[in-house]
mmCIF file of the N, C-alpha and C atoms, coordinates in Angstrom:
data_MODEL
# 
_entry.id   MODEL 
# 
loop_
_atom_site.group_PDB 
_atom_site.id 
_atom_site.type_symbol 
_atom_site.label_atom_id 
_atom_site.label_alt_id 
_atom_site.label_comp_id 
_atom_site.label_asym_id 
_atom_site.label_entity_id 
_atom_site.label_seq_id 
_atom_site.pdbx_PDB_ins_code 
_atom_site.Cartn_x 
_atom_site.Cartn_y 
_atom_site.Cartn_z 
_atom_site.occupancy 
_atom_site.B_iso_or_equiv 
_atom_site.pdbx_formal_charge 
_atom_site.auth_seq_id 
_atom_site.auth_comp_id 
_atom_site.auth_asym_id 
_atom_site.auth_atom_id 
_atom_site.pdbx_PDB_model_num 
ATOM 1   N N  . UNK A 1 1  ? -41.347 -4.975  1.683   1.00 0.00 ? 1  UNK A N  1 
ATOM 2   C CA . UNK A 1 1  ? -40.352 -4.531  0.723   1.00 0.00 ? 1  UNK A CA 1 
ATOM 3   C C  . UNK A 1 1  ? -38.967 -4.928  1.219   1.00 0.00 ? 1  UNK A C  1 
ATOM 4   N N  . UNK A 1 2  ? -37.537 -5.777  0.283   1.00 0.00 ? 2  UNK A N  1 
ATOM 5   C CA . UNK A 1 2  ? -36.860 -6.145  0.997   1.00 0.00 ? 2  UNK A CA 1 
ATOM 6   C C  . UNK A 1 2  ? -35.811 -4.575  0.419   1.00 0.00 ? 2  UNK A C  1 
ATOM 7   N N  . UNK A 1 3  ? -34.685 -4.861  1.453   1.00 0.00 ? 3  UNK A N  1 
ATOM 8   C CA . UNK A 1 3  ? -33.876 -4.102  1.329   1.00 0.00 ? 3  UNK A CA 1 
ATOM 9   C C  . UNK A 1 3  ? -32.936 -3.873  0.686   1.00 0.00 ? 3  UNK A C  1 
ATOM 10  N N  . UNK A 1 4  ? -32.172 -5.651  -0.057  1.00 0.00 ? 4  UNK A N  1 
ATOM 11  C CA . UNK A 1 4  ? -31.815 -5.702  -1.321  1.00 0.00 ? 4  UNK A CA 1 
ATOM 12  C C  . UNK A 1 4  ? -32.604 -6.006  -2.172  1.00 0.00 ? 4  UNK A C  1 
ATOM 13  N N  . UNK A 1 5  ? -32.396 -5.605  -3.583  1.00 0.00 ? 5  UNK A N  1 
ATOM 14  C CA . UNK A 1 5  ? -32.753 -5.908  -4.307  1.00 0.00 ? 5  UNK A CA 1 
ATOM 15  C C  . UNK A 1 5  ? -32.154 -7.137  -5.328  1.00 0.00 ? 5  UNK A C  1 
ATOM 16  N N  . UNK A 1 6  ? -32.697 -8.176  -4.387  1.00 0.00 ? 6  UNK A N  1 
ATOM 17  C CA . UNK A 1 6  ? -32.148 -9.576  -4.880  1.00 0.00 ? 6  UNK A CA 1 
ATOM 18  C C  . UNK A 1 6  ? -32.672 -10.523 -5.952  1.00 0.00 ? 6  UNK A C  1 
ATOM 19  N N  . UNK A 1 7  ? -33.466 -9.727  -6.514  1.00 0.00 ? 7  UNK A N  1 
ATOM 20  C CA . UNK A 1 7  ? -34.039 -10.035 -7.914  1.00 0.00 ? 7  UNK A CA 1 
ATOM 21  C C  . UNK A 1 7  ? -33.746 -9.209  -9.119  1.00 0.00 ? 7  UNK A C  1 
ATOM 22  N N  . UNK A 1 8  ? -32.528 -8.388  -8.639  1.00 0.00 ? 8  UNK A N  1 
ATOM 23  C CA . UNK A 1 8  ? -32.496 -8.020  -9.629  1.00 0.00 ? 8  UNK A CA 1 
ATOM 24  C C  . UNK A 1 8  ? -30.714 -8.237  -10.344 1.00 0.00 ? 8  UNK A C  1 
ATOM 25  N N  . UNK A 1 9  ? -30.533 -8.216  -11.782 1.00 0.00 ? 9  UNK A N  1 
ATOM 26  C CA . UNK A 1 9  ? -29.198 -9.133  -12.273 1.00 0.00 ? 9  UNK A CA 1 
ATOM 27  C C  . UNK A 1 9  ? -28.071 -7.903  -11.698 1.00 0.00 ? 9  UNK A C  1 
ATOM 28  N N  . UNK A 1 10 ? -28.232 -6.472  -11.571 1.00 0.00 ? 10 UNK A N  1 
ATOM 29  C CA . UNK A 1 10 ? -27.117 -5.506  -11.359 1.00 0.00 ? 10 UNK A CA 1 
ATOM 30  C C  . UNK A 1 10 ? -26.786 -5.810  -9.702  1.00 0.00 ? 10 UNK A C  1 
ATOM 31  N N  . UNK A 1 11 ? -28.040 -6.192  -9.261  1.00 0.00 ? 11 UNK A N  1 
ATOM 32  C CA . UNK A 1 11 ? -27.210 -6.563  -8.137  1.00 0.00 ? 11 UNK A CA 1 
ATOM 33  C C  . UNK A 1 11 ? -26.223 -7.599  -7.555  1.00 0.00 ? 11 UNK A C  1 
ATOM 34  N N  . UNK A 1 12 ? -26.407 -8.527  -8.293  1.00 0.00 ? 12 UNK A N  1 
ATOM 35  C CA . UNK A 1 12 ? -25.357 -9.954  -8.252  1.00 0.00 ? 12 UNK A CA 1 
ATOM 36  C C  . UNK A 1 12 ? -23.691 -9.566  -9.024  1.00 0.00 ? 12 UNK A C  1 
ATOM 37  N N  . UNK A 1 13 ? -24.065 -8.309  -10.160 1.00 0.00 ? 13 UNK A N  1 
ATOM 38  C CA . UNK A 1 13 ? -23.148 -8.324  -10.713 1.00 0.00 ? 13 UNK A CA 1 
ATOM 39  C C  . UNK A 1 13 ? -22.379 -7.647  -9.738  1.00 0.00 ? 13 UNK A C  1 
ATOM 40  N N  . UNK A 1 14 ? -22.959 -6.332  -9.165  1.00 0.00 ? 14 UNK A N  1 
ATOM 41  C CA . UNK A 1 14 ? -22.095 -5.306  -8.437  1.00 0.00 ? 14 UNK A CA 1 
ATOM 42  C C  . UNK A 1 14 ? -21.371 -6.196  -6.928  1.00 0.00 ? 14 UNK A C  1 
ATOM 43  N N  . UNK A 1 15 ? -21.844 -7.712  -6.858  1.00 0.00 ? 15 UNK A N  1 
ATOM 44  C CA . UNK A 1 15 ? -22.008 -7.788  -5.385  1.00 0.00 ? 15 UNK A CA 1 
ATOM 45  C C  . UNK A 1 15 ? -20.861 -9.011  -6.363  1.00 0.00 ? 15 UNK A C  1 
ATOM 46  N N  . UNK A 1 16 ? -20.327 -9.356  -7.286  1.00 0.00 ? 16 UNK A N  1 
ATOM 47  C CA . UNK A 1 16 ? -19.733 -10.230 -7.884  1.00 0.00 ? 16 UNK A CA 1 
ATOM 48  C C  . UNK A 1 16 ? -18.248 -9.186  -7.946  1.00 0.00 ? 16 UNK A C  1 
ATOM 49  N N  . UNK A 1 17 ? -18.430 -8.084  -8.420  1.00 0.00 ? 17 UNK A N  1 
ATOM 50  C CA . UNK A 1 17 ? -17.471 -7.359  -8.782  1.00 0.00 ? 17 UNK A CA 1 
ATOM 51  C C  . UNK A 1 17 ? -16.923 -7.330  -6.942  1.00 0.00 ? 17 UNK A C  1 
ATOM 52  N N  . UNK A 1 18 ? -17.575 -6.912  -6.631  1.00 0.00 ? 18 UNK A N  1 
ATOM 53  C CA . UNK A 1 18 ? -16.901 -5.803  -4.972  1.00 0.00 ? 18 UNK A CA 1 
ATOM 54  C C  . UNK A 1 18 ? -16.176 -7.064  -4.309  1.00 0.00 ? 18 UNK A C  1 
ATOM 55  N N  . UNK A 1 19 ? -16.919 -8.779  -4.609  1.00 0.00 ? 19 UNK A N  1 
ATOM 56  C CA . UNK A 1 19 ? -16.217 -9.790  -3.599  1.00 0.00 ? 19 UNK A CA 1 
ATOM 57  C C  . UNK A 1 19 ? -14.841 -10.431 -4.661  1.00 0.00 ? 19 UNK A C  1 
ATOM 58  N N  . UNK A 1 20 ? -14.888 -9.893  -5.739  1.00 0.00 ? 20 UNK A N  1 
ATOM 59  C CA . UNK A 1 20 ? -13.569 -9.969  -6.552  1.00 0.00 ? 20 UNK A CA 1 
ATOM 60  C C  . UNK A 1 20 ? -12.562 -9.593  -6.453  1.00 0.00 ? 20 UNK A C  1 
ATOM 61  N N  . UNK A 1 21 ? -12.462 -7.741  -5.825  1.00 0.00 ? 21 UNK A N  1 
ATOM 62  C CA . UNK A 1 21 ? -12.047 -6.656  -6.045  1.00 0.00 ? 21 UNK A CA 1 
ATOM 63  C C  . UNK A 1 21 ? -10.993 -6.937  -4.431  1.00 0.00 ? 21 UNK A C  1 
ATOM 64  N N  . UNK A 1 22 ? -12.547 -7.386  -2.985  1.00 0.00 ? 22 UNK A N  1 
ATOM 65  C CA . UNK A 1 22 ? -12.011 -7.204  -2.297  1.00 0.00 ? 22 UNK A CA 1 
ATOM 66  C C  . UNK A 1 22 ? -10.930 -8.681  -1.697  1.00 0.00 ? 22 UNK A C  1 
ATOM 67  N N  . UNK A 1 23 ? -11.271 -9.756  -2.535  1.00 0.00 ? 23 UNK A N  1 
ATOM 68  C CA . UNK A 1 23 ? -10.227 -10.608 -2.417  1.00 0.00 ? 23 UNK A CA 1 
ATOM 69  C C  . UNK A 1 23 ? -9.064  -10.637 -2.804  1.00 0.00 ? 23 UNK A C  1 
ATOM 70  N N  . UNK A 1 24 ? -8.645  -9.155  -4.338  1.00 0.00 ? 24 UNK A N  1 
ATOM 71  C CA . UNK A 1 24 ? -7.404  -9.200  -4.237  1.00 0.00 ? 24 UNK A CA 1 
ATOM 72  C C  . UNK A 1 24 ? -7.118  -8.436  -3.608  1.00 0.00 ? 24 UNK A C  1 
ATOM 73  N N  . UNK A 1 25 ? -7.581  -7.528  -2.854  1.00 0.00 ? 25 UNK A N  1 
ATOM 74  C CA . UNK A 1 25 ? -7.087  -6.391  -1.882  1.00 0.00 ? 25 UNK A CA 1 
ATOM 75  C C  . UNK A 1 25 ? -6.721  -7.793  -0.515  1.00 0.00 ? 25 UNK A C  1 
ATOM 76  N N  . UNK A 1 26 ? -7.396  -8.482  -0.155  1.00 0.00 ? 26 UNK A N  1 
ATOM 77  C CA . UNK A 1 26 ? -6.893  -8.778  1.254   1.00 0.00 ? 26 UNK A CA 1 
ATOM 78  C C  . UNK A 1 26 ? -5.917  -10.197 1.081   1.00 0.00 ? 26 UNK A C  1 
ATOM 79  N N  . UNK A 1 27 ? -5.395  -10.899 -0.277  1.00 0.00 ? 27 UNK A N  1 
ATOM 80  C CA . UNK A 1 27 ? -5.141  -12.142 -0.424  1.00 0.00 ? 27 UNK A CA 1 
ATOM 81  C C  . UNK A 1 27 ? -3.068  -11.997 -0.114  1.00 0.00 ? 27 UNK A C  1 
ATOM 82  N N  . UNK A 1 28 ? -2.796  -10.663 -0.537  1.00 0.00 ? 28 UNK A N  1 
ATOM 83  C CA . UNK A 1 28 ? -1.324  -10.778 -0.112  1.00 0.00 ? 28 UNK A CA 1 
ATOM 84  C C  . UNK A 1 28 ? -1.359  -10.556 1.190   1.00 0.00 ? 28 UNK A C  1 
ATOM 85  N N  . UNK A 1 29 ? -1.918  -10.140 2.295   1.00 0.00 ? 29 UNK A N  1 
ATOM 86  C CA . UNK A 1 29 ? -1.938  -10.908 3.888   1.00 0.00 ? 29 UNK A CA 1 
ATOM 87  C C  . UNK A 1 29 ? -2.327  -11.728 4.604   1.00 0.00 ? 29 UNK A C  1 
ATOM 88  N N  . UNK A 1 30 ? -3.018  -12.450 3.882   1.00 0.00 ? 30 UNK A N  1 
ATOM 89  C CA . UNK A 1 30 ? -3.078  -14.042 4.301   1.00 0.00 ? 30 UNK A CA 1 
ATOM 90  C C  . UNK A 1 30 ? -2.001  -14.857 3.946   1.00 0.00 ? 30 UNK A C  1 
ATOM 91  N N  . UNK A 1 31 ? -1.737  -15.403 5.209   1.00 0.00 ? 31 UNK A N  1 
ATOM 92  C CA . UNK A 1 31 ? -0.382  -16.344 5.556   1.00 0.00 ? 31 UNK A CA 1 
ATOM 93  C C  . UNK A 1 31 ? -0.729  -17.583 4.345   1.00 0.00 ? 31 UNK A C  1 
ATOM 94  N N  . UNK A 1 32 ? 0.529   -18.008 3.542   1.00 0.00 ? 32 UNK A N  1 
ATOM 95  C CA . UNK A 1 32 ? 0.241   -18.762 2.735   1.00 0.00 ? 32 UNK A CA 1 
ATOM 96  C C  . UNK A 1 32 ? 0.860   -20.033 3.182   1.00 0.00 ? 32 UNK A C  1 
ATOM 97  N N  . UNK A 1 33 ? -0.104  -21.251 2.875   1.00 0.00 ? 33 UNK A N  1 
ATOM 98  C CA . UNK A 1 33 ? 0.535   -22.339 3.125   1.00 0.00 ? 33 UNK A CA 1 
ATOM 99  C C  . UNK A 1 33 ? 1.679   -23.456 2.448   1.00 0.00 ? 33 UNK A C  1 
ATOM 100 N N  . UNK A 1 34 ? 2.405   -23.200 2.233   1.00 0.00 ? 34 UNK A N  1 
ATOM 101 C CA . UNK A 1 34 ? 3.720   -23.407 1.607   1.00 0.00 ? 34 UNK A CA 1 
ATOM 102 C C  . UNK A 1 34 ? 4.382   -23.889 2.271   1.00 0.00 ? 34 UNK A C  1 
ATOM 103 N N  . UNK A 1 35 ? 5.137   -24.863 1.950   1.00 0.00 ? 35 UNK A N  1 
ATOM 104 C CA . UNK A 1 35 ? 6.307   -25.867 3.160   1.00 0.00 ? 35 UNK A CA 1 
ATOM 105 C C  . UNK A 1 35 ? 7.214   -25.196 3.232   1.00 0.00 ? 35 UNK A C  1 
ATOM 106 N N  . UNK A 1 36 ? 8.007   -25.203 1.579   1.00 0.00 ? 36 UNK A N  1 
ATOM 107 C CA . UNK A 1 36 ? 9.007   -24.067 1.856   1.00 0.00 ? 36 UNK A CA 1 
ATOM 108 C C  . UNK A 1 36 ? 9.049   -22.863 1.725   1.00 0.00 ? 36 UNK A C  1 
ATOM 109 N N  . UNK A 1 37 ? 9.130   -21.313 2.083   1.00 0.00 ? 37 UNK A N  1 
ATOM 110 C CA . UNK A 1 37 ? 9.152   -20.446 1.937   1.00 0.00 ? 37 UNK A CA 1 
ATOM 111 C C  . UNK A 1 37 ? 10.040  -19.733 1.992   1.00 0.00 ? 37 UNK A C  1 
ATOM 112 N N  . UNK A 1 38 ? 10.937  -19.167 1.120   1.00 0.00 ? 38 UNK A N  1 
ATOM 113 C CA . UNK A 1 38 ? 12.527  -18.229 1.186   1.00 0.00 ? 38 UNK A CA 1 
ATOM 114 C C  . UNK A 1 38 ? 12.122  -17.006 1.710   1.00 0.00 ? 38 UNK A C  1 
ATOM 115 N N  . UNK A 1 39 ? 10.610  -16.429 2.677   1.00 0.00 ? 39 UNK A N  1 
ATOM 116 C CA . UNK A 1 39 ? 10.825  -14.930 2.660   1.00 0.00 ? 39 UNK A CA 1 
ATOM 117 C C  . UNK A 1 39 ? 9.522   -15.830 3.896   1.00 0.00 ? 39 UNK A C  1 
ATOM 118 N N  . UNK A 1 40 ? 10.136  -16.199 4.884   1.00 0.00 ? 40 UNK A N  1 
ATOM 119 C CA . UNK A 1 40 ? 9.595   -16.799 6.118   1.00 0.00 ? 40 UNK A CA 1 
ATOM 120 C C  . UNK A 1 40 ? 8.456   -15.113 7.067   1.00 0.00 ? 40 UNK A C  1 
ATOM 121 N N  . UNK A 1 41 ? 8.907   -14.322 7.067   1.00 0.00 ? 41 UNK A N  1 
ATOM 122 C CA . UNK A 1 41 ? 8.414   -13.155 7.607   1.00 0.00 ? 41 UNK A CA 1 
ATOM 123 C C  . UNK A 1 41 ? 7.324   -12.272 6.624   1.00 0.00 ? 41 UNK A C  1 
ATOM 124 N N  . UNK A 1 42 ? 7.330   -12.500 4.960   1.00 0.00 ? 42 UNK A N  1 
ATOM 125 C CA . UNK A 1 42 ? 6.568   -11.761 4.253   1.00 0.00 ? 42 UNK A CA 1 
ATOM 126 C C  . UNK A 1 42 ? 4.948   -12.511 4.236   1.00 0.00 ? 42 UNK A C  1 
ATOM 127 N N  . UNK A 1 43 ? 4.064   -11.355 4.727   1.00 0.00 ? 43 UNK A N  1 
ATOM 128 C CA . UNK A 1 43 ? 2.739   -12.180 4.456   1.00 0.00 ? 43 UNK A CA 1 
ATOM 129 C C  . UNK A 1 43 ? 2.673   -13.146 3.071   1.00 0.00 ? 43 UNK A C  1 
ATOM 130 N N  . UNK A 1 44 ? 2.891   -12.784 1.897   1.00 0.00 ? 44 UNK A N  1 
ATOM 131 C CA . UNK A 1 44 ? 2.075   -13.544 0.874   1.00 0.00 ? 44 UNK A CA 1 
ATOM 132 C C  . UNK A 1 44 ? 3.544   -14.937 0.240   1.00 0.00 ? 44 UNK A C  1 
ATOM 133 N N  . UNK A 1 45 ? 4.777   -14.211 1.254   1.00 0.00 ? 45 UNK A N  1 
ATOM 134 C CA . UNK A 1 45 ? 5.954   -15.652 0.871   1.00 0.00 ? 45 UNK A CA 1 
ATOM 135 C C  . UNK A 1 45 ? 6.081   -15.517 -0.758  1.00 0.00 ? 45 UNK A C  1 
ATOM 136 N N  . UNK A 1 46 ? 6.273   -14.402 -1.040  1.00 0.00 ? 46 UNK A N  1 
ATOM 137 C CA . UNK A 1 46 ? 5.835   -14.172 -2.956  1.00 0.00 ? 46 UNK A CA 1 
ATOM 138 C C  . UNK A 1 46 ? 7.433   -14.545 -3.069  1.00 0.00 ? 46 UNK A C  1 
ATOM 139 N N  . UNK A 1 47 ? 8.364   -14.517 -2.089  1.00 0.00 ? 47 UNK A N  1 
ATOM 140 C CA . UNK A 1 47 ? 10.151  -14.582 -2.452  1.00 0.00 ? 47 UNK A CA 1 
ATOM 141 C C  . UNK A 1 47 ? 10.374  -15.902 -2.675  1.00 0.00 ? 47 UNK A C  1 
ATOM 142 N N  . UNK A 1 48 ? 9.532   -17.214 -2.244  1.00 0.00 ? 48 UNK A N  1 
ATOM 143 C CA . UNK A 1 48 ? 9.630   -18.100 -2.539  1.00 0.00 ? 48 UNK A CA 1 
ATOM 144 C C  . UNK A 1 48 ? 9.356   -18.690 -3.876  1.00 0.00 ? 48 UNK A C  1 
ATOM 145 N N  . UNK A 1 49 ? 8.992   -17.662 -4.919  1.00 0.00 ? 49 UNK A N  1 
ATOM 146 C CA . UNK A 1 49 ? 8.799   -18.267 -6.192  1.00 0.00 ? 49 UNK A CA 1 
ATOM 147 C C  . UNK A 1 49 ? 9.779   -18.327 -6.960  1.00 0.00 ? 49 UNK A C  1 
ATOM 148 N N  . UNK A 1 50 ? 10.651  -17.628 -6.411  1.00 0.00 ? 50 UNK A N  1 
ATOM 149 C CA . UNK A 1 50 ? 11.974  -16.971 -7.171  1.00 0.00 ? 50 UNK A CA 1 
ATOM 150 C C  . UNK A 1 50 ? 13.217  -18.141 -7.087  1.00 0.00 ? 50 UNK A C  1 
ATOM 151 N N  . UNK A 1 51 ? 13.415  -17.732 -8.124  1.00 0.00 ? 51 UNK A N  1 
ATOM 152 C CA . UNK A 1 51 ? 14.540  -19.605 -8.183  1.00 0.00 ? 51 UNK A CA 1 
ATOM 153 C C  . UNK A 1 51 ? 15.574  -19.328 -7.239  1.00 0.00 ? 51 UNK A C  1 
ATOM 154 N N  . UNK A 1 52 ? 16.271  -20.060 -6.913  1.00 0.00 ? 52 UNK A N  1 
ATOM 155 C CA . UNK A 1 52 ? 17.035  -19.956 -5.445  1.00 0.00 ? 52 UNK A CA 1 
ATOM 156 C C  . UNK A 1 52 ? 18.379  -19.376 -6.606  1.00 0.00 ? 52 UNK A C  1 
ATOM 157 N N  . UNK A 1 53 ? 19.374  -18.501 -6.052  1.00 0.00 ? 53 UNK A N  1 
ATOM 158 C CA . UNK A 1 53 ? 20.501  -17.582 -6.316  1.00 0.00 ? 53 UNK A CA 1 
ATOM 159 C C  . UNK A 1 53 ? 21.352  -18.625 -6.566  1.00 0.00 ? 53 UNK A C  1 
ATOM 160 N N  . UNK A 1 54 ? 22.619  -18.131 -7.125  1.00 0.00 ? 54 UNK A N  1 
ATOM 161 C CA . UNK A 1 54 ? 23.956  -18.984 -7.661  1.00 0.00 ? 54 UNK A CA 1 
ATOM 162 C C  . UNK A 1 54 ? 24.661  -17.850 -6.412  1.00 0.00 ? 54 UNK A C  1 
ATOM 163 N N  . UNK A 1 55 ? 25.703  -18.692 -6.014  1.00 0.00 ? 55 UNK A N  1 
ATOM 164 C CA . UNK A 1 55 ? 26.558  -18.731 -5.146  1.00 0.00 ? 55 UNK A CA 1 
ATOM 165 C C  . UNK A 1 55 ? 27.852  -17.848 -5.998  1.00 0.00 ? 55 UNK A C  1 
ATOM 166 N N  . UNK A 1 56 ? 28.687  -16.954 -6.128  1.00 0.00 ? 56 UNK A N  1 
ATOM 167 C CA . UNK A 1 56 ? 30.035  -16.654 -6.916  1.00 0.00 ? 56 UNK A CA 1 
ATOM 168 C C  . UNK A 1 56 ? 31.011  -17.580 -5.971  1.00 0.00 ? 56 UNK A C  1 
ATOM 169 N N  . UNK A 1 57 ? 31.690  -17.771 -7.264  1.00 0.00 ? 57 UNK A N  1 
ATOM 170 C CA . UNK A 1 57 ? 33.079  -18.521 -6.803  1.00 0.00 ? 57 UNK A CA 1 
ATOM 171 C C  . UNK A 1 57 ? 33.927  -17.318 -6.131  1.00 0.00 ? 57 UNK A C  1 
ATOM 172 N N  . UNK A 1 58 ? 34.517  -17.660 -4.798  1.00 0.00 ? 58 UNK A N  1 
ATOM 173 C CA . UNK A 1 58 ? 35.657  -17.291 -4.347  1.00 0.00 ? 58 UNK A CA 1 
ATOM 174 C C  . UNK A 1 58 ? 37.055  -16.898 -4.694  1.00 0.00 ? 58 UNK A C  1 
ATOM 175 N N  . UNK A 1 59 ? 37.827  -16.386 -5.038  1.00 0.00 ? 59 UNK A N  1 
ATOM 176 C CA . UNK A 1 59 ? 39.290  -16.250 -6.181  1.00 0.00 ? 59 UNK A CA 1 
ATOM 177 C C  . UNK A 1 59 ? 40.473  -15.644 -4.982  1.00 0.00 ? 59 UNK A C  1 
ATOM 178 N N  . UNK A 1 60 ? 41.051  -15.850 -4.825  1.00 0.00 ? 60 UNK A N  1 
ATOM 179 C CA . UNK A 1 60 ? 42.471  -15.320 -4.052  1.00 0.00 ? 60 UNK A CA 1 
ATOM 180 C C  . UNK A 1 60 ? 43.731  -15.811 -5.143  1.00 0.00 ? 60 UNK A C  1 
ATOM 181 N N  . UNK A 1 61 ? 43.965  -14.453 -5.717  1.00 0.00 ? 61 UNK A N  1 
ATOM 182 C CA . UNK A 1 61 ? 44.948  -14.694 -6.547  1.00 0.00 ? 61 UNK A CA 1 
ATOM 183 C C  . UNK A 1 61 ? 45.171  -15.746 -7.705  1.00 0.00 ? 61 UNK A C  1 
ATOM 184 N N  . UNK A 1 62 ? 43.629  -15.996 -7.940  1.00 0.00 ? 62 UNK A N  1 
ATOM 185 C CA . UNK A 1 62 ? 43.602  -17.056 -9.208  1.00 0.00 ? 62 UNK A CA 1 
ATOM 186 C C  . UNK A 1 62 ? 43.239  -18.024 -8.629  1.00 0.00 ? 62 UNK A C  1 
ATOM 187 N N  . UNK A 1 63 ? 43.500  -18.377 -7.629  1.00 0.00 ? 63 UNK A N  1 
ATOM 188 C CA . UNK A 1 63 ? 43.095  -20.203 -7.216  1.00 0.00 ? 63 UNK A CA 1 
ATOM 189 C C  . UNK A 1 63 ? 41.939  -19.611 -5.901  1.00 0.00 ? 63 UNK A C  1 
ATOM 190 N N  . UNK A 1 64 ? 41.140  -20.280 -6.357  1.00 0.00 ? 64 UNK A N  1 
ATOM 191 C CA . UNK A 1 64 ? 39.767  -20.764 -5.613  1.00 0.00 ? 64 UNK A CA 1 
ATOM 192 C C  . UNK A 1 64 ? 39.638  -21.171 -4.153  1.00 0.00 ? 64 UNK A C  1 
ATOM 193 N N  . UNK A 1 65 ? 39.049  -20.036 -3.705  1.00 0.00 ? 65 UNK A N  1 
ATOM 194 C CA . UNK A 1 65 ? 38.700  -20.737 -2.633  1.00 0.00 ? 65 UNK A CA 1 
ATOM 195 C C  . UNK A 1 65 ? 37.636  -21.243 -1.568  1.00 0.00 ? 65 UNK A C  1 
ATOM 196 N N  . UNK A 1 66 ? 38.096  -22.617 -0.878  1.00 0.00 ? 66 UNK A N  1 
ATOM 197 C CA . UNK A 1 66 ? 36.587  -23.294 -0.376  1.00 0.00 ? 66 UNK A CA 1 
ATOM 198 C C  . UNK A 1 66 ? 36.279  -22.639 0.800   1.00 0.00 ? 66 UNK A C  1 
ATOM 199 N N  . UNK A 1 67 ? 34.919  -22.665 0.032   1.00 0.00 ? 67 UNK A N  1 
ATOM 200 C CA . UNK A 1 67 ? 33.790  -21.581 1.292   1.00 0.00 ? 67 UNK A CA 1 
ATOM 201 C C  . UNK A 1 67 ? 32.834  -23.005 1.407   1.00 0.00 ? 67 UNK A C  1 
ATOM 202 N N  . UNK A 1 68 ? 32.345  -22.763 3.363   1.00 0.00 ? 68 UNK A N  1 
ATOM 203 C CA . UNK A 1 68 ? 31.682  -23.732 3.716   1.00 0.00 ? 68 UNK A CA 1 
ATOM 204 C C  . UNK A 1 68 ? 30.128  -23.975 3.152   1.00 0.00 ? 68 UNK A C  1 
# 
């Protein structure tokens, strides 16, 4: 007598569901391979999807000023 029951369809399903379930539980701490990454320290680098920021212009009294 085996111990799973591997002939039978609820078991593929339940064993389909649990390796679904537990890949999104463990996939945001796996280091992702990405060249560039804007969030170098976060396991899943999710900050790198985010469009890179606009800079504000500088103003001293109306006239602009250059920042390096």
């Amino acid at each position: 007598m085996n111990s799973f029951p591997i002939d039978d369809w609820q078991f593929w399903v339940a064993t389909a569901i649990v390796i679904t379930a537990l890949w999104f539980v463990v996939r945001p701490f796996i280091p992702s391979q990405r060249a560039r990454a804007a969030c170098p320290n976060c396991p899943s680098k999710s900050a790198s999807a985010l469009p890179p920021s606009r800079r504000a212009e500088l103003t001293m009294e109306g006239s602009k000023i250059r920042t390096p």
